[in-house]
C-alpha positions in Angstrom: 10.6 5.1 -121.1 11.0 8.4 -119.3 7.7 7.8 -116.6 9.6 4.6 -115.6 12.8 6.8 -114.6 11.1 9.7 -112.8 9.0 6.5 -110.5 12.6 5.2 -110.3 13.9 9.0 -109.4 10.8 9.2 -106.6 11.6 5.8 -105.0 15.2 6.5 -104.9 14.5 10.0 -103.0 11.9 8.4 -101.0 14.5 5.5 -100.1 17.1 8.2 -99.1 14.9 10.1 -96.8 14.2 7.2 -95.2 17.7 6.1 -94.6 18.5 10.0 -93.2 15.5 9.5 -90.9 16.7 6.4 -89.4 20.2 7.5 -88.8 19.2 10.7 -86.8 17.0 8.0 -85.0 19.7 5.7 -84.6 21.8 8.3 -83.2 19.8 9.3 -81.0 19.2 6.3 -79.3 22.8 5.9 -78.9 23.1 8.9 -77.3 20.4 7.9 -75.2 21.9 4.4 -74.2 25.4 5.7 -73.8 23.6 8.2 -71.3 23.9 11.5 -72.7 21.4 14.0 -71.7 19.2 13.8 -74.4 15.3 14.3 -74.7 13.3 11.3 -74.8 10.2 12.8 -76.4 11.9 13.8 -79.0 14.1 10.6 -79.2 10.5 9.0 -79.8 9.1 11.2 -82.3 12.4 10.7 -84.5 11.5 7.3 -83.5 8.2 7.5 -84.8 9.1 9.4 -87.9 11.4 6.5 -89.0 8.9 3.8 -89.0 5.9 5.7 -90.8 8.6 6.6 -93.3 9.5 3.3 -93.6 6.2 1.7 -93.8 5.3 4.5 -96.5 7.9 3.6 -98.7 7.6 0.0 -98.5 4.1 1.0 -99.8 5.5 3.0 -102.9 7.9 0.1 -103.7 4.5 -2.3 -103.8 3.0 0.0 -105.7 5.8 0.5 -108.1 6.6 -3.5 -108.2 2.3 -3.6 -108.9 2.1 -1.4 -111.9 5.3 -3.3 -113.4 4.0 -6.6 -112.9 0.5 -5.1 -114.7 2.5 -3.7 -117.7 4.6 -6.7 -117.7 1.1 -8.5 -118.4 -0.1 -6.0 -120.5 2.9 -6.6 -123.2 2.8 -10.1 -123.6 
């Protein structure tokens, strides 16, 4: 139905935050190992950012996976 779509629409975004979070982490820790002035405490904080965002969505997807398997039951 149309609540499954907007969980699928919030995942999605979720999942695509995440990956632009990581690749401005990524980046700079290039920069940083290619040894371009760049700031470190700031290279950490993106660092930072990218895991909590990850761990948060792998949460949602749990959740998500959770209340399928429980209407999954619920239909049989």
């Amino acid at each position: 139905g149309k609540n499954g779509n907007a969980v699928g629409d919030k995942l999605g975004d979720a999942l695509e935050k995440v990956s632009n979070i990581q690749k401005d982490a990524d980046s700079m820790v290039i920069d940083l190992a290619s040894g371009k002035d760049v700031n470190l405490h700031n290279t950490m904080i993106e660092l930072e950012k990218a895991d909590i965002a990850l761990k948060y969505t792998v949460q949602l997807r749990n959740r998500a996976l959770n209340a399928y398997e429980e209407l999954m039951r619920l239909q049989v």
